[in-house]
N, C-alpha and C positions, 0 to 999 in steps of 0.2 A: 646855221651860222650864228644866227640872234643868241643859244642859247650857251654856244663858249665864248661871246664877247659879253654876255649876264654871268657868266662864273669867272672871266676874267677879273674883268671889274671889281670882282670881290677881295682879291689877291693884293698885295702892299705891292706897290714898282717903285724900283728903284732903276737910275743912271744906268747907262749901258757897259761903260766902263766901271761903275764900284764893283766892291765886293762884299756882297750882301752876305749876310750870316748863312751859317750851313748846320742849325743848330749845336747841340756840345759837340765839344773839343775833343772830350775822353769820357767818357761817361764814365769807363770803372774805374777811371781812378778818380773822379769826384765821388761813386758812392765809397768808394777804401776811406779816401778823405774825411768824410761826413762821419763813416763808419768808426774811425778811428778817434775823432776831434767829438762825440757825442759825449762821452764819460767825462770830458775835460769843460763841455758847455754846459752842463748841470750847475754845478757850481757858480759861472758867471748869470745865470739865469734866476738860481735865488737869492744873488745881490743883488739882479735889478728890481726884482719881485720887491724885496726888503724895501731900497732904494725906493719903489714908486710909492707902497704905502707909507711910508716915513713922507715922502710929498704929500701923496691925498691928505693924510692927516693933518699934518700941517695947512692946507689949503682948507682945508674944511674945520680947522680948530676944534677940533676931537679930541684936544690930547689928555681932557681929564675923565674921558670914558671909558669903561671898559668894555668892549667888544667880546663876546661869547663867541668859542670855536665856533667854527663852520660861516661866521658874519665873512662877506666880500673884505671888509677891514682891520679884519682880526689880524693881530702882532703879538706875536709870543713874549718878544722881548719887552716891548713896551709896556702888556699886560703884564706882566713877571714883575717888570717896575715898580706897576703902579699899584699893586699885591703889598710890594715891600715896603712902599711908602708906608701905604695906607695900614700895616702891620706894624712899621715905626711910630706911626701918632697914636696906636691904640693902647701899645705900647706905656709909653708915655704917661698919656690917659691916666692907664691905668697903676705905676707907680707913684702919681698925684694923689689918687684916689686911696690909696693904703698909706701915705704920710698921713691925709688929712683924717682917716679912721685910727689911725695909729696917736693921734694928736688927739682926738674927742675921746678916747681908751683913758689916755693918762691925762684927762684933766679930771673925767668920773670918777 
């Protein structure tokens, strides 16, 4: 008797009168469910993905690094960014750089 009032014990009780869960509902139609809503969770999965590292980044003030594939905090689009920036001021740079050769030409 000691050793089903020791497996008892073990068991959640609940009021005589509730009505305690009786595990799912439906089981196939929560996997149809899941089954069906999978192609459509993708999508909201890599906006929260997007969404978290735009936070980390932000909290950890990374934003003028670039992160190499395969890093935990790599961002494509961020890194794409800061590609383009950094290909704007070189840019630049370098039509500064051919005035002022262009300048030292015609004063020789």
């Amino acid at each position: 008797m000691d050793k089903l009032n020791d497996n008892a014990s073990h068991f959640m009780r609940y009021p005589p009168n509730s009505n305690p869960p009786k595990g799912l509902a439906n089981p196939k139609m929560l996997k149809n469910d899941f089954l069906n809503q999978g192609a459509a969770m993708l999508p909201k999965l890599q906006d929260f993905n997007q969404m978290f590292r735009q936070y980390a980044d932000s909290i950890l003030n990374m934003n003028n690094t670039v992160f190499p594939p395969g890093h935990p905090l790599f961002n494509r689009e961020r890194s794409i960014s800061i590609l383009k920036e950094t290909n704007d001021k070189l840019t630049k740079e370098n039509l500064e750089l051919k005035k002022q050769l262009e300048t030292k030409k015609n004063k020789a």
